[in-house]
C-alpha positions as CSV (number, residue, x, y, z in Angstrom):
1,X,0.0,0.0,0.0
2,X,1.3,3.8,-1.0
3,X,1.2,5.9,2.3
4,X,0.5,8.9,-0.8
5,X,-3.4,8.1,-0.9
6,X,-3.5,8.7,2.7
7,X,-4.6,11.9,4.5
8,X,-1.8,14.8,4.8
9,X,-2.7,15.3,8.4
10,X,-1.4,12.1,9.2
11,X,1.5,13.1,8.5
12,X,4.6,15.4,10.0
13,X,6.5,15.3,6.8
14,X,6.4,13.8,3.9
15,X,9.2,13.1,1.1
16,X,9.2,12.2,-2.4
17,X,12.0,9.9,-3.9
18,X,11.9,10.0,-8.3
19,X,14.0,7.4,-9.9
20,X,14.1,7.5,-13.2
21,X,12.9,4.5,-15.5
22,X,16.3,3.5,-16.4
23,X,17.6,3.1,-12.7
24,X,14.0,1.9,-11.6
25,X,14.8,-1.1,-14.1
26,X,18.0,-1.9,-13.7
27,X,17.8,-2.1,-9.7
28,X,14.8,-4.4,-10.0
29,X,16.5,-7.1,-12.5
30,X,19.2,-7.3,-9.9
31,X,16.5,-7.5,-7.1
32,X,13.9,-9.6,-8.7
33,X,15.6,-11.8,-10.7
34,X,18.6,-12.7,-8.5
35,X,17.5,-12.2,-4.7
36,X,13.5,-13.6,-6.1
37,X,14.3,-15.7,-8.7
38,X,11.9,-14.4,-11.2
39,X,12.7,-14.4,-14.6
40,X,13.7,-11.2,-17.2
41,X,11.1,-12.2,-19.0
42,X,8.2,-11.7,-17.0
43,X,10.1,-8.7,-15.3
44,X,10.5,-6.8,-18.6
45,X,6.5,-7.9,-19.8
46,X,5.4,-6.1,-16.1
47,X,7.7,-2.9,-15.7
48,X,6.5,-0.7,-18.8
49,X,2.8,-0.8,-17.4
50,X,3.8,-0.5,-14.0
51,X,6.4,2.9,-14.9
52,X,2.9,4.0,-16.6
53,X,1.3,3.8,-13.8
54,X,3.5,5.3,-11.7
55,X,4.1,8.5,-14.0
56,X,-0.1,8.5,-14.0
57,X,-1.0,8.2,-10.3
58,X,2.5,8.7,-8.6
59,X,4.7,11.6,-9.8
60,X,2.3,14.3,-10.6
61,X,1.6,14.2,-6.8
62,X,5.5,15.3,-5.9
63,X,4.9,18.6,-6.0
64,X,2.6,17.9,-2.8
65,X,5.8,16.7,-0.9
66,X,7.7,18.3,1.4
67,X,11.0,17.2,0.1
68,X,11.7,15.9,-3.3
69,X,14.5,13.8,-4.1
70,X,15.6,12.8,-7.7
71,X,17.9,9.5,-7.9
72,X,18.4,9.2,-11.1
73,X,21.6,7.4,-11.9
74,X,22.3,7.4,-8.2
75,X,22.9,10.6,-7.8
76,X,21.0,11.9,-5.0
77,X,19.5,15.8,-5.8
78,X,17.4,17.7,-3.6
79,X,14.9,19.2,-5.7
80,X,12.7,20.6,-3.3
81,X,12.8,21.4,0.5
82,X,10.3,23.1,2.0
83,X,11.0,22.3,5.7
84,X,12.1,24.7,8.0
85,X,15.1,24.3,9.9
């Protein structure tokens, strides 16, 4: 379950981590199909739809985050921080 469908209020902060599809795709063949055993196959027929998904429901909320962190390629970029220190 995505904590992002629940209520703000429940909530003291709230951060947003983008990876890009590339990443996103390369991290889960290493996951999935040597720590899970699942094969490429039925990796590669599942991640398109899923990324769609994702990109539909998923990242046009980031702007509603407190902090947004990109990690695409690794690289770790504060995007957004509205918190106040």
């Amino acid at each position: 379950m995505s904590t992002t469908f629940l209520e703000d209020q429940l909530f003291d902060l709230s951060i947003y981590i983008y990876t890009d599809e590339r990443t996103e795709l390369a991290r889960r063949m290493e996951r999935d199909v040597k720590d899970r055993e699942r094969s490429s196959e039925a990796l590669l027929s599942s991640h398109h739809q899923r990324r769609i998904q994702y990109e539909l429901f998923m990242h046009e909320k980031r702007h509603e985050f407190d902090i947004v962190i990109d990690d695409t390629d690794g690289r770790y970029i504060i995007e957004k921080n509205d918190v106040m220190m």
